[in-house]
N, C-alpha and C positions, 0 to 999 in steps of 0.2 A: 518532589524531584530528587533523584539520587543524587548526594553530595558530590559524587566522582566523576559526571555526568556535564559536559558543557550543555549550558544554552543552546538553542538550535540557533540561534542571530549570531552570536561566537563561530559555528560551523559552516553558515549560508545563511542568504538572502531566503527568507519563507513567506509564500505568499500562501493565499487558501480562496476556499468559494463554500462556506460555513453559513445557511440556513439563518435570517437572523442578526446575522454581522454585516455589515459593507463587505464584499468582495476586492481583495486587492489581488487575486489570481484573474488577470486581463486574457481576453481573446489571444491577443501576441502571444502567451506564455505559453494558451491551450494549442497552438498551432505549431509552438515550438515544442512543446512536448510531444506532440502528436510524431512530428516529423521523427525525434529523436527514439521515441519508443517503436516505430517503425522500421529503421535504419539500422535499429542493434538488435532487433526480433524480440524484442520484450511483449509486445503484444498476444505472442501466442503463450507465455507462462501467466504475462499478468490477465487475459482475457482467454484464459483457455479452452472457453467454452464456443469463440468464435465471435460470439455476440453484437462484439467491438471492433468490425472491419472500415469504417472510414470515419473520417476526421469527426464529421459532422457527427456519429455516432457516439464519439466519444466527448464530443465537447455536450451534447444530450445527458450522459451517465455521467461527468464529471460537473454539469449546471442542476443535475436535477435536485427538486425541494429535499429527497429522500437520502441522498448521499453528501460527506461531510468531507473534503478535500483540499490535500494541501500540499504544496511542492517547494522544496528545496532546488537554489541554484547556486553555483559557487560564486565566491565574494571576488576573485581572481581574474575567470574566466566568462562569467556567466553560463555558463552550459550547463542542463541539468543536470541534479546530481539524484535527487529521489522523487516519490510520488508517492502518497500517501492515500487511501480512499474508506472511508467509512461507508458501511451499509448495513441491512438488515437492523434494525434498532428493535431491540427489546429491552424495554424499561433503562437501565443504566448499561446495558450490553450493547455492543458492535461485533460488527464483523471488521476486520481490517484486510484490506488488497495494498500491499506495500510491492514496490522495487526501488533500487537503484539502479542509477544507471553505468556504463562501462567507462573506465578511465579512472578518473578524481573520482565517484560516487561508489564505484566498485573500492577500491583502495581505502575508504574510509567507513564501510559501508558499518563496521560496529556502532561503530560511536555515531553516524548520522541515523540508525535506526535507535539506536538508545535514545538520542536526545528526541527525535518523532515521540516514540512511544512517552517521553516524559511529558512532552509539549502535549499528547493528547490526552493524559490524563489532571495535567495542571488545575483545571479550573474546576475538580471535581467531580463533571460532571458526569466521565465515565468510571464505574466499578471495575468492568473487566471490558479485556476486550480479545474477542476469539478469533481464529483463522483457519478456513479449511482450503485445504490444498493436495492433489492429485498424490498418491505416494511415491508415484515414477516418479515427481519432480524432488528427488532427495536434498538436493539444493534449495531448495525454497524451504522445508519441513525443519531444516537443521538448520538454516540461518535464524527461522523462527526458535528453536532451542536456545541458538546462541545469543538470544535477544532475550531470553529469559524464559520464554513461554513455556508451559506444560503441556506435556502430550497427554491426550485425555482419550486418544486411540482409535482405532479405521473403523471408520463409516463405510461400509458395505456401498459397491455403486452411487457414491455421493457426490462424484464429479464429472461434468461433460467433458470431453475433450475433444478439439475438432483434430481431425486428422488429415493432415496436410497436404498429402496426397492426394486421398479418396475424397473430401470435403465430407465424410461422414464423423459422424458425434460417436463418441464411444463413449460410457459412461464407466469410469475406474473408479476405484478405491479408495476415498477422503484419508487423509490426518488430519484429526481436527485436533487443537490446541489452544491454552487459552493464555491469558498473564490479566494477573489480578492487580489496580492501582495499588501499589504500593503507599498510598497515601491513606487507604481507605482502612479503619479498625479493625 
């Protein structure tokens, strides 16, 4: 963990749904987050592929065996503040699907993604962990910078994008980026 770095329990209440561990990320949370990621249009950056259109779908992708998940709420207010999602697993690699959310979550958003990203590299058991993300979405690509990660450069047609209009998929242009556990030799 970075010395400079709070605790994520210092920042917010963290709960998860970790493959393996007891789940203390409850139905309530998944129902509240749902609503929340719906109501501020995070769904169509953080699920931009469409994939993730009802609750029920998303409490599937955030239950399933394959995916490692975990969410911050503020100590204050309770309302969410981030969301955290692991997926694609190769060997000690992820994929990570991160947001915050608008208000407190926005406002703090460095430091509750530094302290994520520390919280998921803690028990070792990730190397790196990578993220790819549309290029139009410049916001998403450069928050990932400012969390540390390296650009490692556009994947040709690597991401769907549903478009909101037409309900057709369009497939853009990836930034893929990675951040290596700083823990790791």
């Amino acid at each position: 963990m970075n010395s400079e770095t709070p605790r994520i329990s210092a920042l917010c209440r963290a709960f998860h749904n970790v493959p393996s561990h007891p789940p203390t990320l409850t139905d309530a949370h998944l129902v509240f987050l749902w609503h929340r990621i719906r109501e501020q249009g995070l769904d169509r950056f953080l699920f931009h592929d469409g994939g993730v259109g009802s609750l029920a779908r998303f409490r599937e992708v955030v239950t399933a065996e394959s995916v490692w998940a975990y969410a911050g709420f503020s100590h204050a207010t309770g309302e969410p503040l981030a969301l955290a999602l692991l997926d694609r697993f190769l060997g000690r690699t992820a994929y990570l699907h991160f947001t915050f959310f608008k208000g407190e979550g926005f406002a703090r958003r460095l430091e509750i993604g530094r302290a994520f990203t520390d919280l998921l590299f803690e028990n070792g058991t990730l190397s790196c962990l990578m993220a790819l993300t549309p290029v139009v979405f410049r916001h998403s690509w450069r928050y990932g910078l400012d969390l540390g990660f390296t650009r490692l450069g556009v994947v040709p047609g690597a991401c769907g994008v549903l478009d909101g209009k037409t309900g057709e998929l369009r497939y853009r242009d990836g930034m893929l980026m990675k951040l290596d556990n700083p823990n790791n030799p």
